[in-house]
VOKE-257567 format. One record per residue: residue in one letter; x, y, z of N, C-alpha, C, CB in turn. Coordinates in pm, whole numbers, plus 32768, in hexadecimal, padded with zeros to 4 digits. Atoms other than C-alpha are relative to their C-alpha. Glycine has a CB too. Example, Ala and Ser with C-alpha at 12.3 -4.5 7.8 and 13.67 -1.06 7.14 Angstrom:
% residues 2
a80597F89800084CE7E3E830C805A807880007F9D8003807Ds7FAE7F897FFA85577F9682CA7FB3806D80498029802E7F72
% end
This chain:
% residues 369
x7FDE801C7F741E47C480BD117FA17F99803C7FFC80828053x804680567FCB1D12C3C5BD667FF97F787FAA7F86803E8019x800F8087802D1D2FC2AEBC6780A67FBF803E7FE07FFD7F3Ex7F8F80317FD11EA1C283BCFB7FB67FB380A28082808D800Bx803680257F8E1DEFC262BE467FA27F9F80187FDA80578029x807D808280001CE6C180BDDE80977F7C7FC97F3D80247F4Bx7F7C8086802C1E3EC09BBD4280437FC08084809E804E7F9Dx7F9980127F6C1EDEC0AEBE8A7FA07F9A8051801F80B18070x808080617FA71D7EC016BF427FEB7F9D7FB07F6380458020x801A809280651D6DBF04BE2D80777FBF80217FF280117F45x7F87806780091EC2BEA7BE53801D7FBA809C8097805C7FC7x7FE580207F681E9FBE8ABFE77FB07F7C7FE27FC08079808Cx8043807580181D70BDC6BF9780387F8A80107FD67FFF7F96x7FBA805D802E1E39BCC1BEE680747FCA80368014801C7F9Fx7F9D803E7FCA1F5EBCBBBFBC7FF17FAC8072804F80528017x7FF480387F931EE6BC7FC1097FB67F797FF47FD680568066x7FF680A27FEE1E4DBB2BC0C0807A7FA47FF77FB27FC97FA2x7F808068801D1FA3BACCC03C80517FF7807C806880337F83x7F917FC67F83202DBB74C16A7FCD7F9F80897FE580D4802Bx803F80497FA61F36BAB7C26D80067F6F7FEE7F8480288004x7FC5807180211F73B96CC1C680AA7FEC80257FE27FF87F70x7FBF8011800020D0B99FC1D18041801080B2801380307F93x801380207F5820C7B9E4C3527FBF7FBD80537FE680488036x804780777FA81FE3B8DBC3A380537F7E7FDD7F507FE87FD7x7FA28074802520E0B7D9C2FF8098800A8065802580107F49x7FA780077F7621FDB87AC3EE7FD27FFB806A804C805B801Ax8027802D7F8D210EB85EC50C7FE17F73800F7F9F80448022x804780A0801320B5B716C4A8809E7F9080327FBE7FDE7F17x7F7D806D7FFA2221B694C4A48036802F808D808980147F72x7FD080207F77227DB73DC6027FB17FCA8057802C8063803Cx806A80387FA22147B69EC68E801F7F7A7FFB7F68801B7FDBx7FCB8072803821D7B55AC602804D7FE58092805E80127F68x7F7D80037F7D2312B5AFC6ED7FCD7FD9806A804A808A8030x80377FFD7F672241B5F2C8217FC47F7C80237F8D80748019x8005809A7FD021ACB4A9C81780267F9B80007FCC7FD57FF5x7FA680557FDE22B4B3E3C7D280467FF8807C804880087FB2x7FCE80207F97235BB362C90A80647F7880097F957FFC804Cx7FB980977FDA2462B25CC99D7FDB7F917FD27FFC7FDC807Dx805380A68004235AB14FC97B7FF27FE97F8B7F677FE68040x801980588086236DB12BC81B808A7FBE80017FDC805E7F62x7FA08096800D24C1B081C8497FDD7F9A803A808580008031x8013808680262416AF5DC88E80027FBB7F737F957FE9802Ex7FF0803A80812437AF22C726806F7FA07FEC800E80657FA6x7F5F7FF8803625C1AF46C705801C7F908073806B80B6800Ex7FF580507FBA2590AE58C8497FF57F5F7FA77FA180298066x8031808E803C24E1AD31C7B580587FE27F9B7F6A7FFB7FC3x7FB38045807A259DAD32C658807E7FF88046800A80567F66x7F5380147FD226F4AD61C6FA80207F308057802380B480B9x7FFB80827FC22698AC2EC7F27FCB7F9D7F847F9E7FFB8091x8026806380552604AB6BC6DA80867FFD7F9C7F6980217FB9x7F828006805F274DAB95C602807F7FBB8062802D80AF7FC3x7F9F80407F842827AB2FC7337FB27F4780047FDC807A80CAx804280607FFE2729A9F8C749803E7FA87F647F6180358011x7FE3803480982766A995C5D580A97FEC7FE57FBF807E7F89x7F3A804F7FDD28F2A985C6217FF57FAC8052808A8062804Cx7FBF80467FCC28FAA8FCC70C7FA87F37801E8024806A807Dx804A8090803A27F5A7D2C688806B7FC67F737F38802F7FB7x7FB9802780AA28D7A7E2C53580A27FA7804A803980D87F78x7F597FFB7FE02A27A7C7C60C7FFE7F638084803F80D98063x801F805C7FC1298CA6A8C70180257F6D7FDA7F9180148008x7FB9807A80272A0DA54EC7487F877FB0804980B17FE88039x803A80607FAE28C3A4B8C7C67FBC7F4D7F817F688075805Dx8042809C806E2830A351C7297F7580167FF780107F47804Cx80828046800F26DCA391C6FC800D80477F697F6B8024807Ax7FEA802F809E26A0A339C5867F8F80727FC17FCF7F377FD9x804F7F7C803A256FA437C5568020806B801F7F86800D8018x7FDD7FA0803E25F6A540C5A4807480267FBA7FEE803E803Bx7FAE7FD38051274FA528C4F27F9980057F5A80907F97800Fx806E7FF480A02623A4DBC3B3801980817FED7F3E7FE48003x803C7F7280122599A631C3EA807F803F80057F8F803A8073x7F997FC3801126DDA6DCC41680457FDF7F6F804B7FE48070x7F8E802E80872798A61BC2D17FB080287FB680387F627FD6x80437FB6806B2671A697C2057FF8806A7FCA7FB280018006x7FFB7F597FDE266EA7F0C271804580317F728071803380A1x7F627FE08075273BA8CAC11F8063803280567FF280897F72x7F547FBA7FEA289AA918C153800D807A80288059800C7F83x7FDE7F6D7FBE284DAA78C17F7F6C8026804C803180877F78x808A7FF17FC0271DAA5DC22E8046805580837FA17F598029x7FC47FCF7FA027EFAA97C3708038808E7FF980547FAE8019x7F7E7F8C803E28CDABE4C2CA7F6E8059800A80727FE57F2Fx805E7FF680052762AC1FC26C7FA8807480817FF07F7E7FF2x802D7FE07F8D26C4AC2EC3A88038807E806380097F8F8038x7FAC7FDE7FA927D1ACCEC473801F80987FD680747F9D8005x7FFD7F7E807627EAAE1DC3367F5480298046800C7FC07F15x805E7FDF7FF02680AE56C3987FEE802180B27FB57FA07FB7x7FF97FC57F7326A8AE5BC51D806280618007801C7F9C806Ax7F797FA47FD827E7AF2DC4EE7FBD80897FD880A77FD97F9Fx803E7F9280422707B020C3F57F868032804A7FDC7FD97F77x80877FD27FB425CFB016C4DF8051804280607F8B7F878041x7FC87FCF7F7826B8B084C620803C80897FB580837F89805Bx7FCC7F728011275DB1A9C5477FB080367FC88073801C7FC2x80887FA880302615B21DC4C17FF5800E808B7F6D7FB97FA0x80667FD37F7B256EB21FC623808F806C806F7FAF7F2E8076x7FAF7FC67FD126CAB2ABC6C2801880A77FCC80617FA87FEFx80007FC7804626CEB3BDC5AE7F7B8046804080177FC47F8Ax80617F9C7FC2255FB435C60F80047FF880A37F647FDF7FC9x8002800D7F632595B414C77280728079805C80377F4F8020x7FB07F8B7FEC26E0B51BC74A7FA9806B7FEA807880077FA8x80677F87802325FAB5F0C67A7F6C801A80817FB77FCB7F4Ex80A07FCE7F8824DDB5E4C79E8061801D808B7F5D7F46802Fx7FBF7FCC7FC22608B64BC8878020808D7FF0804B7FBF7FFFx7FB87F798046267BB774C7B47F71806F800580457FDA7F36x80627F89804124F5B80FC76E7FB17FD980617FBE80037F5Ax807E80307F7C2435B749C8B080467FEA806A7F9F7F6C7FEFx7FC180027FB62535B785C9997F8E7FEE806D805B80617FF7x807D7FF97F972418B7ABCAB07F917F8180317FA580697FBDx804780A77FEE2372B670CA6A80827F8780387FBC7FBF7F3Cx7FC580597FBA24BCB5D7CAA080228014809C80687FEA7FBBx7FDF7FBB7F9D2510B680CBB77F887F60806E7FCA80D87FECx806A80387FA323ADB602CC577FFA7F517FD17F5880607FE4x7FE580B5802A2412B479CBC580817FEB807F80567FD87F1Ex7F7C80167F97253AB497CCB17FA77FF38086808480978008x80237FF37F8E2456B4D2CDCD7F747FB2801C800280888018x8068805F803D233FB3B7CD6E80497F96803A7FE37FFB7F56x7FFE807C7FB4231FB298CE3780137F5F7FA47F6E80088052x7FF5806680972304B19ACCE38056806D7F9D7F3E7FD27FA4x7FAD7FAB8062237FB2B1CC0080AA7FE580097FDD80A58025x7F4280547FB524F2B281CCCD804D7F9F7FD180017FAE8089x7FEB80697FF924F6B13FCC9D80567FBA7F5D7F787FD48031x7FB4803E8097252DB11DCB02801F80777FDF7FA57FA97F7Ex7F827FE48029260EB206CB12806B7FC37FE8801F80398034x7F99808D800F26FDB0B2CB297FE87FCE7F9A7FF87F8B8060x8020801280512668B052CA29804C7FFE7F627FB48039801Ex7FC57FFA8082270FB0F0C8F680A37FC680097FF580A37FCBx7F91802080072852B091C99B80157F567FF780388045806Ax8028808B7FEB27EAAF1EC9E080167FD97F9E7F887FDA8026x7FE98023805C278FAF06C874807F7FF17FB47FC0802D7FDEx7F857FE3804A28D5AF8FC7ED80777F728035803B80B68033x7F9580517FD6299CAE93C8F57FB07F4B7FB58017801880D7x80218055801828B2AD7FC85E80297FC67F4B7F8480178034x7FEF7FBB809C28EEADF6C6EA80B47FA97FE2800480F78008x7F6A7FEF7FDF2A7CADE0C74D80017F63803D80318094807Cx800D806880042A6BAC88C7B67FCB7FA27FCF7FF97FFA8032x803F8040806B2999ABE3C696803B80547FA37F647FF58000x7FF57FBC80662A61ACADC5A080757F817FBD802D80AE8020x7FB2808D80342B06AB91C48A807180297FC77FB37FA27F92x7F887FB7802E2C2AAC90C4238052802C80707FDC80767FAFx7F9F80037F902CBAACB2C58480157FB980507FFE8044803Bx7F7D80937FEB2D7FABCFC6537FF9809880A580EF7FD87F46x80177FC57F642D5FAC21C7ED80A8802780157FB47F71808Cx7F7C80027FE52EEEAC2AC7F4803B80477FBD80377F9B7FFDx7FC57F76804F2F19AD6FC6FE7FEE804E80507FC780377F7Ex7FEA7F8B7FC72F5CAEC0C7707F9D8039801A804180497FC8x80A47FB480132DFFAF2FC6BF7FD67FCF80797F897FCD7F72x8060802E7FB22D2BAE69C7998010802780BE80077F5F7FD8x7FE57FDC7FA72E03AEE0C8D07FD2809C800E80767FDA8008x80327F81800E2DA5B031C8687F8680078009801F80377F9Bx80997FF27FFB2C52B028C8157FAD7FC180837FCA7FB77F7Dx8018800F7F5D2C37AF51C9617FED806B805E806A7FC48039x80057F9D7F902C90B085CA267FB080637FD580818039802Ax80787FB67FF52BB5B165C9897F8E7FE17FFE7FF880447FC0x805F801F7FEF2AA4B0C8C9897FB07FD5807F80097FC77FBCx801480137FAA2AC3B02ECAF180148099807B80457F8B7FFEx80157F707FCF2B1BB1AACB837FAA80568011802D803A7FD6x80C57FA47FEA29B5B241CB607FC47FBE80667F707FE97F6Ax804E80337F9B2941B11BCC178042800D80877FE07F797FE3x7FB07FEC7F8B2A37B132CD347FD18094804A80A37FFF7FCFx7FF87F9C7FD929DFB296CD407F3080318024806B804F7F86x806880367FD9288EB25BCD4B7F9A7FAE8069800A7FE57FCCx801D803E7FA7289BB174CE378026806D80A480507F737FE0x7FAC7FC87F832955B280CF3D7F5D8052802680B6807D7FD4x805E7FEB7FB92816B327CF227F787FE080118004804C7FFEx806E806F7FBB26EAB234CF4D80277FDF804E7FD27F927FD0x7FF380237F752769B169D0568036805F804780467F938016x7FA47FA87F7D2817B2A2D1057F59803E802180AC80A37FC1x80B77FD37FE92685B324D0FF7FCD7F6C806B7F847FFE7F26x803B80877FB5262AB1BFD187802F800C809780407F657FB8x7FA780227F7F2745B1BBD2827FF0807E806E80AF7FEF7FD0x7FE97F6E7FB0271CB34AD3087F69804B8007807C80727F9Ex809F7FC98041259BB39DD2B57FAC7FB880987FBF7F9A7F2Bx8075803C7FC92509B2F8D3F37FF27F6A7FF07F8F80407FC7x8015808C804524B9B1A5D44A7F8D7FE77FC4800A7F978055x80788033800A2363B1A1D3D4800A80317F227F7280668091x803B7FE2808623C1B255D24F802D7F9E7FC6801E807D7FBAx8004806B805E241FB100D1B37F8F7FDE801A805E7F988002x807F80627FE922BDB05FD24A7FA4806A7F837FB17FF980D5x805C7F978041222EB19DD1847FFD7FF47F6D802D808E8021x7FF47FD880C222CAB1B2D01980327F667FBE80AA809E7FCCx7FE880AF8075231DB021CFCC7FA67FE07FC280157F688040x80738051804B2268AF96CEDB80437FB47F847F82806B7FC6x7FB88082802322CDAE49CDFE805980777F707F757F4C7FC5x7FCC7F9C80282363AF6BCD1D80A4803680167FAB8048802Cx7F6280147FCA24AAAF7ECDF880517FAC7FEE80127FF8806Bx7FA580827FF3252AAE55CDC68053800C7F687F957F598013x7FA67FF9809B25B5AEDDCC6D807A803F80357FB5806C7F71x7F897FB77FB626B8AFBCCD4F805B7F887FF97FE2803F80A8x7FCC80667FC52734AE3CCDCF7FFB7FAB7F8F7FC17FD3807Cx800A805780632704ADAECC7580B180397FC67F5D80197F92x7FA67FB67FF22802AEC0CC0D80897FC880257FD48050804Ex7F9C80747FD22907AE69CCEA80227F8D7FF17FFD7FEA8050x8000807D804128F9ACF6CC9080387FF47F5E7F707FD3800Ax7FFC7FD3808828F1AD3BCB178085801680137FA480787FCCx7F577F9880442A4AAE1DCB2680677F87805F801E8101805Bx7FE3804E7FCC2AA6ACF8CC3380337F927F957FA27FEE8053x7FF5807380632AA0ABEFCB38806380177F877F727FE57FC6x7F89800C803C2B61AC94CA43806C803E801C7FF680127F9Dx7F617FED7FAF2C70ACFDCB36805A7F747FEF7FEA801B80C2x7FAE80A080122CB0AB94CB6E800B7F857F7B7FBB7FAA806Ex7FF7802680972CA0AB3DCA02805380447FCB7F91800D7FB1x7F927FDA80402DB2AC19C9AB807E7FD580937FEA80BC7FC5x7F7C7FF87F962E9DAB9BCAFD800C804E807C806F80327FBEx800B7F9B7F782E40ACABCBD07FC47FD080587FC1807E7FF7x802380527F9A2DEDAB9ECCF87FCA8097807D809F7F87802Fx80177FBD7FA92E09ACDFCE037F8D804C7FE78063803C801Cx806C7FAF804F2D2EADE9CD517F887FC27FE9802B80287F80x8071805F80272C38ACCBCD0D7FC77FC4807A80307F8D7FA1x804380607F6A2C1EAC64CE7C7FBD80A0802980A07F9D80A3x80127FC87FAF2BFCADCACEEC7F7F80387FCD806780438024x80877FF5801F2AC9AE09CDFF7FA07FC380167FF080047FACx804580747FB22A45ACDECE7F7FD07FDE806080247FBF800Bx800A7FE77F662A50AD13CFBC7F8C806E800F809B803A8044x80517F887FE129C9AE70CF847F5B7FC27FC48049809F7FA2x809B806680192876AD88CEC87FDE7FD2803A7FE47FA67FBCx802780527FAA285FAC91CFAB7FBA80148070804E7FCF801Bx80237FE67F222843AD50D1067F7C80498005809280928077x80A07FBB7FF62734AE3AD08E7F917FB27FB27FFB80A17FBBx808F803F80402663AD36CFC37FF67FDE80927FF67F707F74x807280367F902649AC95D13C7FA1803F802880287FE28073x80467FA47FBA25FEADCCD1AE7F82804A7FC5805980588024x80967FF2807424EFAE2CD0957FA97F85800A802C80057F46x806D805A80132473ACC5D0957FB27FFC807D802F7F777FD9x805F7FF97FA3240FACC2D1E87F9F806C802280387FED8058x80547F827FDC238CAE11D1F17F88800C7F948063808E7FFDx807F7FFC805F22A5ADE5D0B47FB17F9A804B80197FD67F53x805A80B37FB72229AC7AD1687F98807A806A80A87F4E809Bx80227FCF7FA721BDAD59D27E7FC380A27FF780647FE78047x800B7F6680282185AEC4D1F17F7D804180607FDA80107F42x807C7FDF7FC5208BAFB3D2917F7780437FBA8029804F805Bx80747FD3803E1F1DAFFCD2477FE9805A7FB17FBF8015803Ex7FF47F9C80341F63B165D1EC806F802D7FB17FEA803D804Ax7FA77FD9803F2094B13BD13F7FCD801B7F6680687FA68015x80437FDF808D209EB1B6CFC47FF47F5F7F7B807F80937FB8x8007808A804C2016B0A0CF0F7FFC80137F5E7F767FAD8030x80067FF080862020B055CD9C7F5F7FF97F9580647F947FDFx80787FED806F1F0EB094CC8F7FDF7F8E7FDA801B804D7F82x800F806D804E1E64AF7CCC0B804B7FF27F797F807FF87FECx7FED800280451ECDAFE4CADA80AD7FD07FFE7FC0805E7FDFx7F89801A7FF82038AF7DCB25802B7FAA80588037805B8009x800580987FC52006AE56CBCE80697F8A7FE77F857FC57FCDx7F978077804E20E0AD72CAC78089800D8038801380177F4Fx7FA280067FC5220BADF3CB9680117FA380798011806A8011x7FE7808D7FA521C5ACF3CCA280377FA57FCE7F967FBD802Ex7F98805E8000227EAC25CBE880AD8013801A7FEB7FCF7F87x7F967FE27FC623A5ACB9CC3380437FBF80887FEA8072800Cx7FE880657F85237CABD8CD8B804D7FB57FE77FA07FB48031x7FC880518019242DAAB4CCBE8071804C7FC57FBB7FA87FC3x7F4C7FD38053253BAB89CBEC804A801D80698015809D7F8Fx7F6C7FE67F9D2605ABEBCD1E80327F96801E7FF88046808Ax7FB3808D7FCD2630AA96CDA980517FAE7F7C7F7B7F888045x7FDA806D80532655A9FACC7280AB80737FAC7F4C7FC57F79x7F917FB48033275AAB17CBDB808C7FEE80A17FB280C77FD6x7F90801A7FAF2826AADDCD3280487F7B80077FDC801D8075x7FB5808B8020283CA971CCEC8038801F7F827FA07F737FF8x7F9D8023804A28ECA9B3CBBB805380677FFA7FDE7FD67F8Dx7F9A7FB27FBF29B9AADFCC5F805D7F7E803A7FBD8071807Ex7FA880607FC72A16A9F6CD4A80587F717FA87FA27FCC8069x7FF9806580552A48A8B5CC3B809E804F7FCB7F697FE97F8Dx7F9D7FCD80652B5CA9C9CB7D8083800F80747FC580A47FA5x7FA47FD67F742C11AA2FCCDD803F7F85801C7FA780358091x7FE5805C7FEF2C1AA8B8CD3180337F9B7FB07FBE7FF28029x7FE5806480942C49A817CBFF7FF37F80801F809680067FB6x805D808380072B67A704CC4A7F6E8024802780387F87806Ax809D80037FA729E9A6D5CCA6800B7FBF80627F7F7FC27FC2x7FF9805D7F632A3CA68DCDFB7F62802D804F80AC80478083x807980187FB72921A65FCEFD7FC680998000801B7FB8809Ex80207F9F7FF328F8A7D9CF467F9380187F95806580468009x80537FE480982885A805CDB77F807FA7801380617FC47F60x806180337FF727B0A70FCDDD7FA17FF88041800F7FC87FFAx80477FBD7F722710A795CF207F9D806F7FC180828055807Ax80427F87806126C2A8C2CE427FA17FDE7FAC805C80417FA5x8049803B807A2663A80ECD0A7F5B7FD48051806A7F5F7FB5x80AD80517F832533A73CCE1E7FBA808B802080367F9980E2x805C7F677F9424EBA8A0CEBA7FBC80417F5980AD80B7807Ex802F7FD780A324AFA915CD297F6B7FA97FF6808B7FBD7F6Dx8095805D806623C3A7F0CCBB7FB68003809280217F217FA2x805D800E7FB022FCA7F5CDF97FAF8093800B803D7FC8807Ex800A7F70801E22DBA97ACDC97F8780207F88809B80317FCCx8021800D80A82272A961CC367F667F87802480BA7F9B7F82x804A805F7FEC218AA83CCCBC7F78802F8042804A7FA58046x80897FAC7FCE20C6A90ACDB17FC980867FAB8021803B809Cx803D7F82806620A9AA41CCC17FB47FC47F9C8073805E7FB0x8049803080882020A949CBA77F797FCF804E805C7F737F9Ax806C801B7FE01F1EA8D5CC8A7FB08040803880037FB98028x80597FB67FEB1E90A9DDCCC07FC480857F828034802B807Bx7FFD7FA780791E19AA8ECB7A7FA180587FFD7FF97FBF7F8Ax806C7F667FE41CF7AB5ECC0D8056805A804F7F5D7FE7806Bx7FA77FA980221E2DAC19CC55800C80927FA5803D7FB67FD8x7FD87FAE807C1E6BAC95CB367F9780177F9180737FBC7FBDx80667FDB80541D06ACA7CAA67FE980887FD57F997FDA8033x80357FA2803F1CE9AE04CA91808480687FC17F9780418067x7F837FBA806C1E3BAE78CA24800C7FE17F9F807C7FFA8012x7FE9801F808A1DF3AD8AC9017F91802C7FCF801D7F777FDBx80637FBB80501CBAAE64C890802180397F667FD980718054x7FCF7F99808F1D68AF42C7A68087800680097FC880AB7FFAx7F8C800F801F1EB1AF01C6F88054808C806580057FFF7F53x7F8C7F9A7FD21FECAFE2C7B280607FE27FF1800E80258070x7F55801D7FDF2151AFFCC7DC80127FB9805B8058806E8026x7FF5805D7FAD2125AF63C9137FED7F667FD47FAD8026805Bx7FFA806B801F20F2AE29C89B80977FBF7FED7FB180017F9Dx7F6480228021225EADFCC80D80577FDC809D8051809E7FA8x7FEA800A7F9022A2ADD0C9967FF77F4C80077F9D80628055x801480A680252227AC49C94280817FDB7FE67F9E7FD47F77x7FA28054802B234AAC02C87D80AD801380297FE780087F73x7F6A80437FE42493AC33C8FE80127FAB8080806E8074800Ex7FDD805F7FA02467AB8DCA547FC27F7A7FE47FDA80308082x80118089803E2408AA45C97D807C7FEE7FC37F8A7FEE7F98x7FA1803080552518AA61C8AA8095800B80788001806B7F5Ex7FC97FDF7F6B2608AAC4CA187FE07F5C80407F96809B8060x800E806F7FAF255DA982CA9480277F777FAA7F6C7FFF8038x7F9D8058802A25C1A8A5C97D806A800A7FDC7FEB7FCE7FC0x7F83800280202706A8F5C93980477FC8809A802D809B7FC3x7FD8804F7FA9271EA887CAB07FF07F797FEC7FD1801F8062x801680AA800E2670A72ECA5380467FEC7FBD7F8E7FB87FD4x7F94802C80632774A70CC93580A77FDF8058800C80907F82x7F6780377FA328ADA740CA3A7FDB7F588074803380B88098x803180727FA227D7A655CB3980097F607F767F2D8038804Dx7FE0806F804F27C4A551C9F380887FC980097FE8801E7F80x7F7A7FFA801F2916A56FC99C80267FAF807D804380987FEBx7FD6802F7F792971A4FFCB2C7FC87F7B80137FD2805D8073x806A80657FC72851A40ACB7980477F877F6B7F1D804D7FFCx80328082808D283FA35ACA0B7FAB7FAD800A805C7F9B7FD3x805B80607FC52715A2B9CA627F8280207F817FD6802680BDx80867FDA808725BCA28CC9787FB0805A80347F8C7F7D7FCDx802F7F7E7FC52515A359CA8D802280997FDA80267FF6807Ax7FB47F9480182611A46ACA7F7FFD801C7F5180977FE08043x80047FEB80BB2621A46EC8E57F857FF87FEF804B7F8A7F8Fx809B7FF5803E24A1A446C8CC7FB480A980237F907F6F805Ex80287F9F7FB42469A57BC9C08054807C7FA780257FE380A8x7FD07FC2803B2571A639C8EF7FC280357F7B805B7FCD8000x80167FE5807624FEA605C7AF7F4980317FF580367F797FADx80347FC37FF4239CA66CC8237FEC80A5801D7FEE7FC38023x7FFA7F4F7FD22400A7BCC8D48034804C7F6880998027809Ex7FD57FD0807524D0A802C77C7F9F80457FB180347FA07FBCx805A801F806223C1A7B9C68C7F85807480387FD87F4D7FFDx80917F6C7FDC2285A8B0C785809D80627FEA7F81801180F9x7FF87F7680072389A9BAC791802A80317F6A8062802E806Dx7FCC7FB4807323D9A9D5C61A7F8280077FFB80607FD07F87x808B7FD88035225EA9BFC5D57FAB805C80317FB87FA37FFEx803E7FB97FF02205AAAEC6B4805080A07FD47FD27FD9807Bx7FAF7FD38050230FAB70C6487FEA80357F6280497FA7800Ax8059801080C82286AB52C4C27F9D804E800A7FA87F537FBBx80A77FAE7FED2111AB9CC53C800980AB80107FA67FC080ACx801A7F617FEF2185ACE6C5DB805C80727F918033802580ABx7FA17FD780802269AD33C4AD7F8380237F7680827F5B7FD1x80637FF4806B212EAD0AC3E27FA78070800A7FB17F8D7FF9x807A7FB77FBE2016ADC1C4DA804980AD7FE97FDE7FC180CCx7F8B7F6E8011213FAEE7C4CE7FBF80347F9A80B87FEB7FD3x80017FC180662120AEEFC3657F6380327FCF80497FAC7FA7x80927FDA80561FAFAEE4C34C7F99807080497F9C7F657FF1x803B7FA97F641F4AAFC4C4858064805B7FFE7FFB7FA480ADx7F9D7F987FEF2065B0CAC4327FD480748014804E800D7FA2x80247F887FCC1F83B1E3C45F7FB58007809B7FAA80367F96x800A7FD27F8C1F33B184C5BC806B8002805D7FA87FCB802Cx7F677FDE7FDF209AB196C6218003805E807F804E80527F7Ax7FDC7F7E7FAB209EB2DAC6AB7F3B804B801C808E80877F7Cx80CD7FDB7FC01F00B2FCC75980128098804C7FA97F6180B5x7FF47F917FAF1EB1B434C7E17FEA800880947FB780517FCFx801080207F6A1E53B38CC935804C7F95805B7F817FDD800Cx7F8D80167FBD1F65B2F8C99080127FEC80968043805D7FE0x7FFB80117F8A1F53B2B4CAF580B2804480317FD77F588014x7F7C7FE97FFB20E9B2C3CAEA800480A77FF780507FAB7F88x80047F59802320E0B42BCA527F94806280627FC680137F50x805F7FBF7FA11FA3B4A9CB3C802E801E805A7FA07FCA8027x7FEA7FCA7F752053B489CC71808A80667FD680217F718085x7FA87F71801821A5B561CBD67FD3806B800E803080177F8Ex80367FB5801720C1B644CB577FE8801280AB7FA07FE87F91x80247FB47F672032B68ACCD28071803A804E7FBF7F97806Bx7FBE7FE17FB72186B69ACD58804880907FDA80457F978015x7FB17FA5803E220BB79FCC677F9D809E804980027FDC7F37
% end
């Protein structure tokens, strides 16, 4: 009886390390969950806009001679390429983002009610409508694309009923409180599903998302210009979203460009309000000194409103035809694939600081929960 009993205490021994390992690897992976958030679709952002960029440089009728070079060099499936890897990054990050719904319900919960958190919630839908318009197997005038149009633009619509109905019913003072350059993805949104309304024909549907972008970027832009002392401001560490200042203007000039079907003056109103935007954010790079300390996710915030701002200089080429206009193009192109590349690289080589445990983004959930 007692050597059974001494077997039994040997065999506990031996289990519970296996047993404590094997529960620190499932705590390990729902801790994963909990700090994942919205803000890593800035990824599925950048590649989606950088694959939209690369059509619509491949599919371009402008004359400047360096960059058809760089484009005719490119391989054949470089583009198919590119576009398989943003489609695979957005259903990886979509995939853990259900799963941190299903087992971190609570964290999402408190992302819904997050002043930046809110915000890329548009985000995964943005990508998908960006995905769906740089895709080289569909054609804007099939059924698919009418379909996948509406689901994809329906989250944001619904989305939109309740941010701005918070903006519009919350007091006049709670927009001065919770804006921060962060919003302007709500109004990117709209634009985005805008553009390919009126790329499949849907002229009405494409004005009325447009409309719904337009009225509250005024009303966001002036209210960030002016914001108040004590409103909730952003972390250093997430700073690189100030560029977001230039992607709205410049994504409404080529809303508007698809609605109009020309670069009439308006676009080009936009396009000026873009590069004067992009102009003052670059000159100021003690900005962004201390968000560039230590690699993040935030960073990936750099590259889609470059690649957003040239795909406007490419429609503005296309119109103008000028050496100005084609010199300015084939610059904006050229920084946003390379920065594009760089953070494709820093990704791969900085993959274990991905997901930090100090998180600024995740700190303030955490308080609200």
């Amino acid at each position: 009886m007692e050597a059974a009993v001494e077997l039994r205490q040997i065999q506990l021994q031996v289990l519970e390390p296996v047993a404590a390992a094997a529960t620190g690897k499932a705590l390990s992976k729902f801790s994963m969950l909990t700090r994942f958030h919205a803000g890593y679709f800035r990824i599925s952002l950048s590649l989606c806009g950088q694959a939209l960029l690369w059509k619509t440089l491949i599919e371009s009728s402008t004359e400047t001679r360096a960059l058809r070079a760089v484009v005719s060099r490119l391989p054949s499936f470089a583009f198919v390429l590119l576009w398989s890897l943003a489609f695979l990054t957005l259903l990886a990050l979509c995939f853990l983002y259900v799963a941190r719904c299903v087992l971190r319900f609570r964290s999402v919960r408190a992302e819904f009610a997050h002043h930046v958190g809110m915000n890329y919630l548009f985000a995964p839908w943005i990508s998908w409508l960006l995905l769906l318009q740089s895709a080289p197997f569909l054609r804007p005038d099939t059924n698919g694309y009418l379909l996948l149009w509406c689901l994809f633009s329906l989250p944001i619509l619904a989305l939109d009923v309740k941010i701005y109905g918070q903006w519009f019913t919350q007091g006049k003072k709670f927009l001065s409180m919770v804006a921060n350059p962060s919003s302007q993805i709500s109004v990117i949104g709209n634009l985005v599903g805008a553009r390919a309304a009126a790329q499949m024909g849907w002229r009405e549907s494409a004005l009325c998302m447009f409309s719904l972008g337009i009225a509250h970027y005024l009303v966001l832009f002036v209210t960030l210009y002016q914001r108040l002392l004590d409103s909730n401001s952003l972390p250093a560490m997430l700073r690189p979203v100030f560029f977001l200042f230039f992607a709205a203007p410049s994504m409404a000039s080529l809303a508007w460009d698809s609605i109009s079907s020309t670069f009439d003056a308006p676009c080009k109103m936009l396009f000026f309000l873009s590069l004067f935007l992009f102009a003052s954010l670059v000159c100021r790079p003690a900005l962004f000194r201390r968000s560039m300390r230590r690699f993040s996710v935030a960073w990936w915030a750099y590259s889609f409103p470059l690649s957003v701002l040239a795909l406007a200089a490419t429609e503005y080429a296309q119109e103008v035809k000028g050496a100005v206009a084609n010199m300015l193009m084939l610059i904006l192109s050229v920084l946003s694939m390379v920065v594009t590349l760089v953070l494709l690289v820093f990704t791969a080589i900085k993959a274990n600081d991905l997901l930090p445990h100090d998180d600024p983004f995740m700190c303030s959930f955490n308080n609200m929960q």
